[in-house]
TIVOVEX-48923 format. One record per residue: x, y, z of N, C-alpha, C in turn; residue in three letters. Coordinates in nm, 4 decimals, padded with zeros to 6 digits. Example, Ala and Ser with C-alpha at 12.3 -4.5 7.8 and 13.67 -1.06 7.14 Angstrom:
<node n_u="01.3190" n_v="-00.5690" n_w="00.7800" ca_u="01.2300" ca_v="-00.4500" ca_w="00.7800" c_u="01.3200" c_v="-00.3300" c_w="00.7800" code="ALA"/>
<node n_u="01.2850" n_v="-00.2250" n_w="00.7080" ca_u="01.3670" ca_v="-00.1060" ca_w="00.7140" c_u="01.2900" c_v="00.0030" c_w="00.7870" code="SER"/>
***
This chain:
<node n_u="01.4868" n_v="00.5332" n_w="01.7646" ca_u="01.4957" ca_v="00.4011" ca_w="01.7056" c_u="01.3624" c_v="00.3323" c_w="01.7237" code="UNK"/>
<node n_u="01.3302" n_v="00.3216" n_w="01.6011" ca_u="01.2026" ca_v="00.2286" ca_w="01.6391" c_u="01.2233" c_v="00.0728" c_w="01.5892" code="UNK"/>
<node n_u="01.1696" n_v="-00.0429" n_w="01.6220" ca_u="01.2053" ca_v="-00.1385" ca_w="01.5827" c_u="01.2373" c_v="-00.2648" c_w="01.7295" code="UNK"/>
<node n_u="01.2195" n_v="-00.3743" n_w="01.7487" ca_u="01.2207" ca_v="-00.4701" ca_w="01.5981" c_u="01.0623" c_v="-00.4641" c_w="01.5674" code="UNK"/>
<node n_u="00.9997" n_v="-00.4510" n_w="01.4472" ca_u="00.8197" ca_v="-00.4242" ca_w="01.4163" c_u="00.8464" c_v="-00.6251" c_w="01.3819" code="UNK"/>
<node n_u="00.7071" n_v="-00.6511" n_w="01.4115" ca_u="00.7058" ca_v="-00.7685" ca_w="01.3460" c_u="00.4982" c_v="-00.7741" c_w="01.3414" code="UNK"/>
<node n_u="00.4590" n_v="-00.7752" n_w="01.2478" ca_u="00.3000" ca_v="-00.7862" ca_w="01.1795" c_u="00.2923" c_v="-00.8759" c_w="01.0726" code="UNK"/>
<node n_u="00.1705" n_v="-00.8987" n_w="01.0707" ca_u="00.0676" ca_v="-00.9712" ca_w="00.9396" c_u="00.1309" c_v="-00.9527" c_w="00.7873" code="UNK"/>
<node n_u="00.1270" n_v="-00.8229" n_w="00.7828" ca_u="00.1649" ca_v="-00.7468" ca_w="00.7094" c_u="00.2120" c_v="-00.6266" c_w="00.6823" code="UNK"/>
<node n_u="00.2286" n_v="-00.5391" n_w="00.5866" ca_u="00.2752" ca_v="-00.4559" ca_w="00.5357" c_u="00.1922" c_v="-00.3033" c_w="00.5843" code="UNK"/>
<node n_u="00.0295" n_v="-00.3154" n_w="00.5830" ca_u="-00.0247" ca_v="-00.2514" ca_w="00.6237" c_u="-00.0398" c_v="-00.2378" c_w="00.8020" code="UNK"/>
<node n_u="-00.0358" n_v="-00.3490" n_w="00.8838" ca_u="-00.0461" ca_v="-00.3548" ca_w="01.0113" c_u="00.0986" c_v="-00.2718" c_w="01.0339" code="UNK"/>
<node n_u="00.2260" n_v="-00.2954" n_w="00.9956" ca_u="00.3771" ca_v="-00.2464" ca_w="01.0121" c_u="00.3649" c_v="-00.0686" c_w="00.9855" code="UNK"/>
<node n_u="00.2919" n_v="-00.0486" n_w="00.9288" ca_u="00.2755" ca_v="00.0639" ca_w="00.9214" c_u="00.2219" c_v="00.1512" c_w="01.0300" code="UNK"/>
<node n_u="00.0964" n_v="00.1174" n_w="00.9952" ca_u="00.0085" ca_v="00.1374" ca_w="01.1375" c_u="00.0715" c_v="00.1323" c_w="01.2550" code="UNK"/>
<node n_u="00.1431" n_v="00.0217" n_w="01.3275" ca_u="00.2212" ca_v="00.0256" ca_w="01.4307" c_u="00.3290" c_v="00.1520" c_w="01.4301" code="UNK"/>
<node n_u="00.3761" n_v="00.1412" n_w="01.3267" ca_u="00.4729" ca_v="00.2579" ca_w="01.2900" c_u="00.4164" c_v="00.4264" c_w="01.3168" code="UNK"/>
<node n_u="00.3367" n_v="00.4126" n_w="01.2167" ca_u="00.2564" ca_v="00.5764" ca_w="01.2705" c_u="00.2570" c_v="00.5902" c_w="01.4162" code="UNK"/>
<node n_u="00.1769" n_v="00.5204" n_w="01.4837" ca_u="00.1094" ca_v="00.5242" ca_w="01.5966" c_u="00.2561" c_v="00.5643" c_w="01.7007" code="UNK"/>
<node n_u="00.3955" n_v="00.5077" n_w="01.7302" ca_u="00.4862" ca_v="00.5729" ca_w="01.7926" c_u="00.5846" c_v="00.6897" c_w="01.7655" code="UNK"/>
<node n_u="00.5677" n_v="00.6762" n_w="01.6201" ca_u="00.6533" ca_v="00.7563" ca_w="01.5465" c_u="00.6853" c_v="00.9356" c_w="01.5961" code="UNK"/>
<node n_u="00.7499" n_v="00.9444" n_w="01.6972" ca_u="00.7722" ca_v="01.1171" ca_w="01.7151" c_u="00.7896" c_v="01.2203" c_w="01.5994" code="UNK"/>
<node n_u="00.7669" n_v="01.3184" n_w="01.6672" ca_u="00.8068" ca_v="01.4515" ca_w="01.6070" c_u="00.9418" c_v="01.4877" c_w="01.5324" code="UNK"/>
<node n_u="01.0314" n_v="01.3658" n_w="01.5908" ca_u="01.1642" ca_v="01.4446" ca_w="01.6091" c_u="01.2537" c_v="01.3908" c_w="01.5536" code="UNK"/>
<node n_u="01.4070" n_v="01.2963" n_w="01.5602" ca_u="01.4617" ca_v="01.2500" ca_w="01.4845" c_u="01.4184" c_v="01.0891" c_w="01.4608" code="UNK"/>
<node n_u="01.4011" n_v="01.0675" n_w="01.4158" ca_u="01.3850" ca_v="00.8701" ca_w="01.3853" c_u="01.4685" c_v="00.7870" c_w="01.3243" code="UNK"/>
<node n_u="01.5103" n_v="00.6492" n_w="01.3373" ca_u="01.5790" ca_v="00.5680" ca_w="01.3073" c_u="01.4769" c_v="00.4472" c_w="01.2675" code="UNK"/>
<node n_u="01.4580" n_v="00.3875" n_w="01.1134" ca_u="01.4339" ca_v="00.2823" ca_w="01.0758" c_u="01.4747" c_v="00.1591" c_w="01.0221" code="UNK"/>
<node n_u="01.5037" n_v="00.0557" n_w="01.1044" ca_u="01.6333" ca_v="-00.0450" ca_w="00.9835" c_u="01.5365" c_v="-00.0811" c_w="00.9370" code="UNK"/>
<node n_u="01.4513" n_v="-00.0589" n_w="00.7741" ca_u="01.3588" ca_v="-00.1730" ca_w="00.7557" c_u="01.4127" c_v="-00.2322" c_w="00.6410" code="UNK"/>
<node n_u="01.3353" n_v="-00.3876" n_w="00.6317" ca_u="01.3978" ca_v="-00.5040" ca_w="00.5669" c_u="01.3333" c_v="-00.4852" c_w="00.4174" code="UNK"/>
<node n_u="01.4157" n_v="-00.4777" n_w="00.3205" ca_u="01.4243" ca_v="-00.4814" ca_w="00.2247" c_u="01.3287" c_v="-00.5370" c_w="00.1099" code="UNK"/>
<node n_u="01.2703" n_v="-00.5991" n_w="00.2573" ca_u="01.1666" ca_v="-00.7122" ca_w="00.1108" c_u="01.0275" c_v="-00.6742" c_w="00.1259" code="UNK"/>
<node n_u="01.0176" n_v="-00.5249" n_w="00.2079" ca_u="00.8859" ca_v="-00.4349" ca_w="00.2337" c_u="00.9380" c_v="-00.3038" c_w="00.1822" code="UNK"/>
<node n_u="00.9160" n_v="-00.3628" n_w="00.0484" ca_u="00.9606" ca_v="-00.2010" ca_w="-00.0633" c_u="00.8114" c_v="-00.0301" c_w="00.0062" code="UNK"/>
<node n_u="00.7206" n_v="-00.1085" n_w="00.0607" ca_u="00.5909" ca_v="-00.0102" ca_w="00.0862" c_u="00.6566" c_v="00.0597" c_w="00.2226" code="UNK"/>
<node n_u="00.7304" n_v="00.0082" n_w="00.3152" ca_u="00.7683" ca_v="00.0403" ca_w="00.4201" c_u="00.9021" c_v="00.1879" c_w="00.3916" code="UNK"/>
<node n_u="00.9733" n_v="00.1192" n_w="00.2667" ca_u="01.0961" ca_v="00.1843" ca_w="00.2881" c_u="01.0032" c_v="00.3330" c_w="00.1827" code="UNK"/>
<node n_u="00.8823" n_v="00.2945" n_w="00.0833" ca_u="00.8381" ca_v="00.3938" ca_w="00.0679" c_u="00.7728" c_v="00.5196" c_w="00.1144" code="UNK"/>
<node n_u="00.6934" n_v="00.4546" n_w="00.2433" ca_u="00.6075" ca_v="00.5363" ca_w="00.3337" c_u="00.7226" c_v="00.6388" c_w="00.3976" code="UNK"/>
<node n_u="00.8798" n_v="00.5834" n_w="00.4306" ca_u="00.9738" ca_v="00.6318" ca_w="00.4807" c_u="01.0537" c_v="00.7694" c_w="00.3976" code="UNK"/>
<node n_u="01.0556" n_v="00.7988" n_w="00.3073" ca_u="01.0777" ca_v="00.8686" ca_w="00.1920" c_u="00.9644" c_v="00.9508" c_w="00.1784" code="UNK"/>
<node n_u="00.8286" n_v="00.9355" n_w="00.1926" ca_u="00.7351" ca_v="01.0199" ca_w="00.1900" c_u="00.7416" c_v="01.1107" c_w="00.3408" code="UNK"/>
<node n_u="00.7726" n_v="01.0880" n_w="00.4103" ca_u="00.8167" ca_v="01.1206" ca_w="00.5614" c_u="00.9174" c_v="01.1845" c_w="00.5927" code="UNK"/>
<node n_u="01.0600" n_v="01.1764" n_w="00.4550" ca_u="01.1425" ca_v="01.2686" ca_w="00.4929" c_u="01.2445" c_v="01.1793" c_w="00.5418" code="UNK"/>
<node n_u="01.2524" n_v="01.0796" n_w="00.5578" ca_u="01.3661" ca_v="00.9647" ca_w="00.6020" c_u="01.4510" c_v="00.9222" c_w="00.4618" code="UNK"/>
<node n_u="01.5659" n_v="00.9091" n_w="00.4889" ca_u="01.6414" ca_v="00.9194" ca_w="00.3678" c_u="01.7127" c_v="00.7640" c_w="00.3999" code="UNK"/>
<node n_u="01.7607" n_v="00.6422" n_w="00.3014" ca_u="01.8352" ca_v="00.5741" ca_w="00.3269" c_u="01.9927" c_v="00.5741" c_w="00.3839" code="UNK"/>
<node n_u="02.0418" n_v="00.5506" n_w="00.4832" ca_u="02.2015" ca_v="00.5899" ca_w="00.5069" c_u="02.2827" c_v="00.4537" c_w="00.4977" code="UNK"/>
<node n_u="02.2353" n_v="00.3350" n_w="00.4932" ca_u="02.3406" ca_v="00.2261" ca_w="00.5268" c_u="02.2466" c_v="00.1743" c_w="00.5524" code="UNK"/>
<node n_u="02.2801" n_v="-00.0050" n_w="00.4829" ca_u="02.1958" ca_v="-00.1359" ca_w="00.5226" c_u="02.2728" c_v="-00.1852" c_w="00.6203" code="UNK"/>
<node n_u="02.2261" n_v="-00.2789" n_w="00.6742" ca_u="02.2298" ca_v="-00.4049" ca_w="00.7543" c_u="02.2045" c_v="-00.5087" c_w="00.7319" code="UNK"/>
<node n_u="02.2302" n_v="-00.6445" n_w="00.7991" ca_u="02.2025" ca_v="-00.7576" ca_w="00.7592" c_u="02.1761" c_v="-00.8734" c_w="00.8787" code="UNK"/>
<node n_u="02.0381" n_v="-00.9414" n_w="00.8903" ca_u="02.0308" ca_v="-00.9825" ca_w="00.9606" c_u="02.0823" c_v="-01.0935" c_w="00.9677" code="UNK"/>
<node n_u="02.0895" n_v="-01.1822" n_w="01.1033" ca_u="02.2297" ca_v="-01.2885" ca_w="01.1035" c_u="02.1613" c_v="-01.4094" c_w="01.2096" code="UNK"/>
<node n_u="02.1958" n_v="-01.4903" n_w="01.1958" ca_u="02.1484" ca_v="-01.6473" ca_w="01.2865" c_u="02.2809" c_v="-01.6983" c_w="01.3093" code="UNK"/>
<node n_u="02.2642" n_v="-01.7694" n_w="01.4138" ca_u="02.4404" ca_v="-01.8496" ca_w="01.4434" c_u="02.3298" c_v="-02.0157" c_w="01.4514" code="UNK"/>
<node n_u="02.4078" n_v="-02.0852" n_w="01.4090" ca_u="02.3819" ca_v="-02.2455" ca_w="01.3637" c_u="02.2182" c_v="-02.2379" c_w="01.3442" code="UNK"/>
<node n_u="02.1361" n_v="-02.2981" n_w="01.3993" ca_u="02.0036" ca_v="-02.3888" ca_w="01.3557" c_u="01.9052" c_v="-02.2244" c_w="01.2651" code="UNK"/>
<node n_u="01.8583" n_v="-02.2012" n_w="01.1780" ca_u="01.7425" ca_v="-02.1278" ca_w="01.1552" c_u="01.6641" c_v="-02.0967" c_w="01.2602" code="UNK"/>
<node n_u="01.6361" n_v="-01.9944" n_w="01.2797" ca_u="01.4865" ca_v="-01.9315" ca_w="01.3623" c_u="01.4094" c_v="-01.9788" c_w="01.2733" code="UNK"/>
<node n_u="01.3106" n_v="-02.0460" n_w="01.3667" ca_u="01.1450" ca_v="-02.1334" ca_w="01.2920" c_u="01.0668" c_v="-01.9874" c_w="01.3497" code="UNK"/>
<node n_u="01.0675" n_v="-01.8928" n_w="01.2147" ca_u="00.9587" ca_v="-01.7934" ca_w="01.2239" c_u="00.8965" c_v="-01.8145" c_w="01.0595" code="UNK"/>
<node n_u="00.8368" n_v="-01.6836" n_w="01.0483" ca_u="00.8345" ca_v="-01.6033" ca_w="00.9195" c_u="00.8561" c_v="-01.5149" c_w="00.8835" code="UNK"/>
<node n_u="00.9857" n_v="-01.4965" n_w="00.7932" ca_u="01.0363" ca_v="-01.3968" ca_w="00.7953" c_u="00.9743" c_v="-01.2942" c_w="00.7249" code="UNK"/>
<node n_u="00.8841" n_v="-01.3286" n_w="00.6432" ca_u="00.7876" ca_v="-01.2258" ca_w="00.5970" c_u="00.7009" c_v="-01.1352" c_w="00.6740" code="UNK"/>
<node n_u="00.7203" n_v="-01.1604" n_w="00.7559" ca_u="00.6274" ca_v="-01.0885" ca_w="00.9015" c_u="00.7473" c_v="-00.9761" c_w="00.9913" code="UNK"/>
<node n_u="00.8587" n_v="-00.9934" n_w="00.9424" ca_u="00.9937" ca_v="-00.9064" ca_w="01.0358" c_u="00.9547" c_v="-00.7957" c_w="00.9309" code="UNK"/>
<node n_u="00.9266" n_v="-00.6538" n_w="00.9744" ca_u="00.9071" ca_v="-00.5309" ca_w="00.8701" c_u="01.0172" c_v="-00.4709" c_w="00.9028" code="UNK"/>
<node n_u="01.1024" n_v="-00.4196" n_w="01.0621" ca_u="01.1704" ca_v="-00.3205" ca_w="01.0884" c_u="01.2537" c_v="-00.4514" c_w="01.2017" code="UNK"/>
<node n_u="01.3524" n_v="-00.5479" n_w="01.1200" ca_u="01.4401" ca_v="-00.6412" ca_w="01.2372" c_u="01.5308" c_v="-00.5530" c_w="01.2897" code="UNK"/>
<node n_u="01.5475" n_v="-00.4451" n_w="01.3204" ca_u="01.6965" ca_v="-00.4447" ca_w="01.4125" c_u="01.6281" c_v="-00.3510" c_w="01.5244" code="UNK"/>
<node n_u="01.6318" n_v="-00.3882" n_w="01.6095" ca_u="01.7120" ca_v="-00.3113" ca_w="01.7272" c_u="01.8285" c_v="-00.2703" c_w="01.8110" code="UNK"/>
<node n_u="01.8509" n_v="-00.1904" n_w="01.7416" ca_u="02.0438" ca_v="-00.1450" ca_w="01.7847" c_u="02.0550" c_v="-00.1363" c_w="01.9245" code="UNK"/>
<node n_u="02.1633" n_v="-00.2391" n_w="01.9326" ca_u="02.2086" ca_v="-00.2532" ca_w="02.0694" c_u="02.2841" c_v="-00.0899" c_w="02.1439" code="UNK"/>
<node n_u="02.2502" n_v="-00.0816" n_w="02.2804" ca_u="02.3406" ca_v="00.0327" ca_w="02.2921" c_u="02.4797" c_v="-00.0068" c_w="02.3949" code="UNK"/>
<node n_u="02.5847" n_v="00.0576" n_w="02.3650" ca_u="02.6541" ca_v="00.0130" ca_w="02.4726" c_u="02.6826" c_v="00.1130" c_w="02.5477" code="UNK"/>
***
């Protein structure tokens, strides 16, 4: 599982991405509105299985959400 990525951009998310990315099996939730991300992922051999959806309880997070490339980190129990 890699994730939560949060960068500049599209190109930095990547980069971060390469740089841990193993040999071996991988998990990416990435957000939808980084079509280059979910492409680089497909060139790699990662196939889509199921979205997600990210969620706030009352006030907005004061971020930018344009900067979240890979929001989830799956909880384990």
């Amino acid at each position: 599982m890699v994730g939560p990525v949060t960068a500049q951009d599209g190109e930095t998310a990547l980069a971060l991405v390469e740089e841990i990315v193993p040999a071996g099996p991988i998990r990416l939730d990435i957000d939808h509105r980084h079509p280059e991300l979910v492409d680089w992922a497909r060139r790699h051999g990662l196939a889509p299985a199921f979205t997600t959806t990210v969620m706030e309880y009352g006030a907005p997070v004061a971020n930018d959400p344009s900067r979240l490339h890979l929001p989830v980190a799956q909880a384990l129990g």
